[in-house]
N, C-alpha and C positions, 0 to 999 in steps of 0.2 A: 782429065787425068791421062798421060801416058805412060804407057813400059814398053820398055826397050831392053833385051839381055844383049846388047854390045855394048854399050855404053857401063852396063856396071861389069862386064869382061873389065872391060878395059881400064874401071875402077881399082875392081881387086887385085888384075896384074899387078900396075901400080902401086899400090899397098902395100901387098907382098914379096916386093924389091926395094923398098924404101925402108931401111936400117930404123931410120930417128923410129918412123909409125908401130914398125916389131917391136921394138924396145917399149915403146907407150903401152900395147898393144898388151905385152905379157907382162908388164908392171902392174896394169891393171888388173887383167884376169889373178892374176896371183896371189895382189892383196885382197877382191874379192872373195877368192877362193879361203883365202885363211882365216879372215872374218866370219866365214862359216862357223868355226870352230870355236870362239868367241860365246857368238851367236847363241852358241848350243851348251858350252859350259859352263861360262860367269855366271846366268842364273841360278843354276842347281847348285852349283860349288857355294852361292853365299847364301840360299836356304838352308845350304847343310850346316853353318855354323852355327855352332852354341849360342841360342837366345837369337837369333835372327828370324825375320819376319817377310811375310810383302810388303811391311812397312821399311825395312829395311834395304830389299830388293829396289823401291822404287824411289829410296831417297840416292843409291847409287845413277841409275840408268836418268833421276832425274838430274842428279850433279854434270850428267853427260850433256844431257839436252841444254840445258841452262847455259852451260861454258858455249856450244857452240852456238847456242842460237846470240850472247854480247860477242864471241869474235867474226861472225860471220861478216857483219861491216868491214870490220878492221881487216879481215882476208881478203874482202875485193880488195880495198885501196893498196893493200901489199902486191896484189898482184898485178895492179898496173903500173908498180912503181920497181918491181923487184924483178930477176928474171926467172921466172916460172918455174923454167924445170928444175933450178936450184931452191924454190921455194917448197916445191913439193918434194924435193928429194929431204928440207927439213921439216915438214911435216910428216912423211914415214919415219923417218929415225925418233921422234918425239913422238909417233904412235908403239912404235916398237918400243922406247925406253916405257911410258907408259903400260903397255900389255904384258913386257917382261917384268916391272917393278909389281905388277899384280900378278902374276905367279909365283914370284918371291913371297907376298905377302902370302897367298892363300898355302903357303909350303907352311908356315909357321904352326904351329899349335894353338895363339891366340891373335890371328889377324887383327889389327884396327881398322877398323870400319871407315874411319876417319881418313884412314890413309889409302883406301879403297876408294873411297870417294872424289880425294882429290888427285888420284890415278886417272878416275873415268873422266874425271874434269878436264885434267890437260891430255886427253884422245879428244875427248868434244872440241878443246880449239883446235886440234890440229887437223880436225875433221875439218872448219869451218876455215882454215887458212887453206885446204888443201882442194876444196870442192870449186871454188869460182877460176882457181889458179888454171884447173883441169879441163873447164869450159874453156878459158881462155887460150892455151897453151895449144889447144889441137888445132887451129890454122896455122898456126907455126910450123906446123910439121907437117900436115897434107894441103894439098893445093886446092885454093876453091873448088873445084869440079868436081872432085874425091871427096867433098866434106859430109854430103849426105852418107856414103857408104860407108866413111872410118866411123860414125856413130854409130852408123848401125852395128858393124863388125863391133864396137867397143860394147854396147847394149847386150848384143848374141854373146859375147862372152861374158858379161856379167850377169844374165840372167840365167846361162847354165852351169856358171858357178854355185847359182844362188840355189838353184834345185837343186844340182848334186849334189854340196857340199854340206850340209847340214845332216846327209845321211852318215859321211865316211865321217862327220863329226862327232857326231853319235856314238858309233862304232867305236871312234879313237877315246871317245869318255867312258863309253861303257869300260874299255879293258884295260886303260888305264888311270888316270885322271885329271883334274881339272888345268893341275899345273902344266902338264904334256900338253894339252890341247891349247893354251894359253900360251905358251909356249912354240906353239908352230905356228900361230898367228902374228907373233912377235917376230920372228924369222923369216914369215911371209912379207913385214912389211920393210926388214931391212933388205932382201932381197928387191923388191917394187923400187928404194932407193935406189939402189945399183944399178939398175937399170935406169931409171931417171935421166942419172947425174951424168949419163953418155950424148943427152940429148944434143948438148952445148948450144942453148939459142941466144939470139940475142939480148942484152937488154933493157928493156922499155924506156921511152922515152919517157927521162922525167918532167913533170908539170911543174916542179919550182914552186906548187901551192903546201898549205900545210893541208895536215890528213883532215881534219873538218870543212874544208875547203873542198878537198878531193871527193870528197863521200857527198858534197852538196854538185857538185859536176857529175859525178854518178848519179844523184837522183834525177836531175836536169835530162840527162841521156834517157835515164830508165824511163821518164815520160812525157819523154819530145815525138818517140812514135807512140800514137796512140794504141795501138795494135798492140802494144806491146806488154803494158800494164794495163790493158785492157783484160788480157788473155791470161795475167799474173792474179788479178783481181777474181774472174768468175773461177778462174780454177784452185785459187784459195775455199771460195764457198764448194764447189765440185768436189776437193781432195777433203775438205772437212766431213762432209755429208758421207762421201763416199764412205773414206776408215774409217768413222765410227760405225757403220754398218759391217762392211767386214768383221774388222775387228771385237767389236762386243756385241752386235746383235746377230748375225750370222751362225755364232757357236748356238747362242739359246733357240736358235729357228733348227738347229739340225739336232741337239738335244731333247727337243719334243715331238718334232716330227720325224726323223732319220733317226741314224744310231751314231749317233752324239760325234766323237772326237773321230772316229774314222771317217764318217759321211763328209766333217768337213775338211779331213788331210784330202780326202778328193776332190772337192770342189777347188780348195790352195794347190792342188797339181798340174787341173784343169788349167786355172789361171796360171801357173808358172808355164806351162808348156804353150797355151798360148803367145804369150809374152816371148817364148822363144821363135816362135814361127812370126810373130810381129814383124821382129825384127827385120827374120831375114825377108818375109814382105816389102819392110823400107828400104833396102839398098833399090828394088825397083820401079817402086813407083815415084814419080816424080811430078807432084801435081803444079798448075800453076799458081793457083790459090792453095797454099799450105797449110793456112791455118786455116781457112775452109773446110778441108780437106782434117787437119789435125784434128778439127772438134768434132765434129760428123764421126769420125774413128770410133769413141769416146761413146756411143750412144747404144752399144751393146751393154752396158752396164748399169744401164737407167731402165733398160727393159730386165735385167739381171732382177734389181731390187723392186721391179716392181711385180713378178713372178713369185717374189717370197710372200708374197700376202696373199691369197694362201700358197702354200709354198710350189709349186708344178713339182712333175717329178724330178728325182736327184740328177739321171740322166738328160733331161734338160738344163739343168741348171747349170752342169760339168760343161755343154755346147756353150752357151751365154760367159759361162766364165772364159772357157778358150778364147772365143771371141773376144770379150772383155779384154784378155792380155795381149792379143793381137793389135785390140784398137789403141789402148793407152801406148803400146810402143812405137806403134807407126805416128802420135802426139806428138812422144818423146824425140823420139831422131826428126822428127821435123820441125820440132818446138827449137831444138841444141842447133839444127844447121841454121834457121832460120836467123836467130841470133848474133851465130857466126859471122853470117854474111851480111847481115844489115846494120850490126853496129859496128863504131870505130876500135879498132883492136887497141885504144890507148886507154877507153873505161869499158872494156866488155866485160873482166875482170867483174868491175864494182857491178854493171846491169844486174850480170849471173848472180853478186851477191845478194841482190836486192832481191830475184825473182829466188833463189834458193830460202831467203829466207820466210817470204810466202810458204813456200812449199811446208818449209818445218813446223810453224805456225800451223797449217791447219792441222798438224796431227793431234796434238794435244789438249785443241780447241774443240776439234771434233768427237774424240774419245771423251772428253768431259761432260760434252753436252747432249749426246745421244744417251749415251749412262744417264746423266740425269732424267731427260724428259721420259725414256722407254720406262723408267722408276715412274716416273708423274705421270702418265698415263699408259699406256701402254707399245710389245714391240712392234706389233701391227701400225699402230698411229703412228711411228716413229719413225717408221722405215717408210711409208707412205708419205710421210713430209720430206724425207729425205730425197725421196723416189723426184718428189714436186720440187724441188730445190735446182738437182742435178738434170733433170728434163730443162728447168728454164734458162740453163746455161749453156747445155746443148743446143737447143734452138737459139736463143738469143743473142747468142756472140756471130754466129757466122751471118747475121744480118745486119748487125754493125757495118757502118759504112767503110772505117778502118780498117776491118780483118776481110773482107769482100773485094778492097779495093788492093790489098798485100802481095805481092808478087813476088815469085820466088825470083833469085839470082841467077839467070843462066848464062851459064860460061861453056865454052867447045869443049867438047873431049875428045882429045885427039888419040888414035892407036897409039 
């Protein structure tokens, strides 16, 4: 592995005199940022209505998931048929119509549910037409050599949107309400359009095939290198294993042992501020074996859940999680440049849809099944299997002969 601080000088200068990348740059951070607010008061605003439930809370977030996880196909092959920044600039405006038509509703005295639903519906495709576009669209705009660092720079600001933004969200719901807060998010994403649609790229060359056709050359791509859904495949079972640990066994480990809901907003701090310093970690190193390198990162986390049984002290666990979000990001920007540069930018599009839809899959798979078994036996055995899942993916992938043998792209960087 090497670092070098000229090389990413002379990254960020770059970056930071390149118009199309500012534009990307604060389209992102923005609508990150206003999705905070989202985040923080569509839950509460529809538990507060008359006769609603967590059954109703999760038939909404699940109408979300549902929509993007059928267009998420249909978003790659748009994206390598469509020109980007004009696709994503209609994915904001259809998020915005979407998060603004649910403010309208929740203003009402007797919102339809129904129509709440299929609000978060069409955000979930526009989520899923706007996510592959995004992977795909950034070589467009910065030069191979700069690609590691525009991810990182795009990650550092989305992950300190993600921190801050759910507190000034808060704040904004506390003193006023759901609609305002719904509301700024909605504005946040017409704004992230406006900036888009200055991008002007070119575009894509079309394949003259039809879209079943196209999504069957996208899979063909997605696993011609093996490396590549290789690395899609363990870290489907890794992100599975992983959130549902976080996410539902985590609370009941700091609820018995620690003091419950504050013990673990510290531990989620731990890990966001990790994740921010991650980041800025990846604009400098630059390994040869990346995905070596990406999964090794990854392996603070496996020692994380295996510390919870019995649980180490709090302040240990805060160390492991920093770490934790350190390692997942230094994954992340190596996982996205990776990508970048070794597939054809005519289905990178479809690959990214393929690997994002991994990605989303294991959340719900994971959360189902940890719930379940921690119920069937206990959260100790549970997170221990978990513990044993996410360790054999950590060691096991970087001795694959394909992710050993992977090599990163290097291209000059010139002052």
């Amino acid at each position: 592995m090497t670092a070098s601080n000229q090389p990413v000088r002379v990254a960020l200068r770059s970056l930071r005199t390149s118009p199309r990348f500012r534009r990307l740059f604060f389209a992102r951070t923005i609508s990150v940022f206003g999705s905070q607010f989202t985040n923080v008061a569509l839950a509460f605003a529809i538990l507060a209505l008359p006769g609603a439930s967590t059954a109703t809370l999760g038939l909404v977030f699940g109408s979300l998931s549902l929509a993007t996880c059928v267009f998420l196909l249909i978003g790659g092959v748009l994206g390598d048929r469509i020109r980007r920044d004009l696709l994503m600039v209609v994915a904001d405006l259809t998020n915005a119509i979407a998060i603004g038509g649910t403010a309208v509703l929740l203003s009402q005295d007797h919102p339809a549910i129904g129509g709440i639903c299929g609000l978060a519906a069409l955000s979930g495709a526009a989520v899923a037409v706007r996510s592959p576009a995004m992977t795909a669209l950034l070589p467009e705009v910065v030069e191979e050599e700069h690609l590691q660092s525009a991810n990182a720079l795009l990650r550092l600001s989305t992950n300190t949107a993600t921190l801050v933004g759910p507190a000034l969200a808060a704040a904004v719901f506390a003193a006023t309400n759901a609609v305002v807060a719904l509301s700024i998010d909605a504005a946040s994403f017409a704004l992230s359009a406006l900036l888009i649609i200055g991008l002007q790229l070119n575009k894509p060359v079309r394949s003259g095939h039809s879209m079943l056709t196209d999504l069957r050359h996208g899979w063909s791509a997605f696993t011609r290198l093996t490396w590549v859904w290789v690395v899609v495949a363990g870290f489907l079972v890794f992100n599975a294993a992983a959130n549902g640990v976080v996410d539902v066994l985590v609370p009941a480990v700091m609820q018995q042992h620690f003091h419950g809901p504050s013990s673990y907003a510290a531990l989620l701090t731990a890990m966001a501020i990790g994740s921010i310093a991650g980041a800025g970690i990846a604009m400098k190193v630059h390994p040869k074996r990346p995905m070596v390198v990406g999964v090794l990162a990854c392996a603070p986390f496996v020692l994380l859940m295996a510390l919870l049984i019995p649980p180490a002290p709090l302040v240990v666990l805060m160390v492991l999680g920093a770490l934790q979000g350190v390692g997942v990001d230094i994954f992340g920007v190596l996982w996205d440049s990776s990508l970048q540069t070794h597939i054809d930018q005519n289905v990178l599009a479809r690959v990214s849809a393929y690997d994002y839809l991994g990605s989303i899959l294991a959340t719900p798979v994971g959360l189902t099944a940890v719930g379940f078994l921690a119920h069937r036996t206990s959260v100790e055995a549970t997170i221990a299997g978990a513990t044993v899942l996410c360790g054999v993916v950590v060691i096991a992938l970087p001795l694959l002969k394909s992710i050993r043998t992977m090599r990163a792209v290097e291209g000059p960087v010139t002052p």
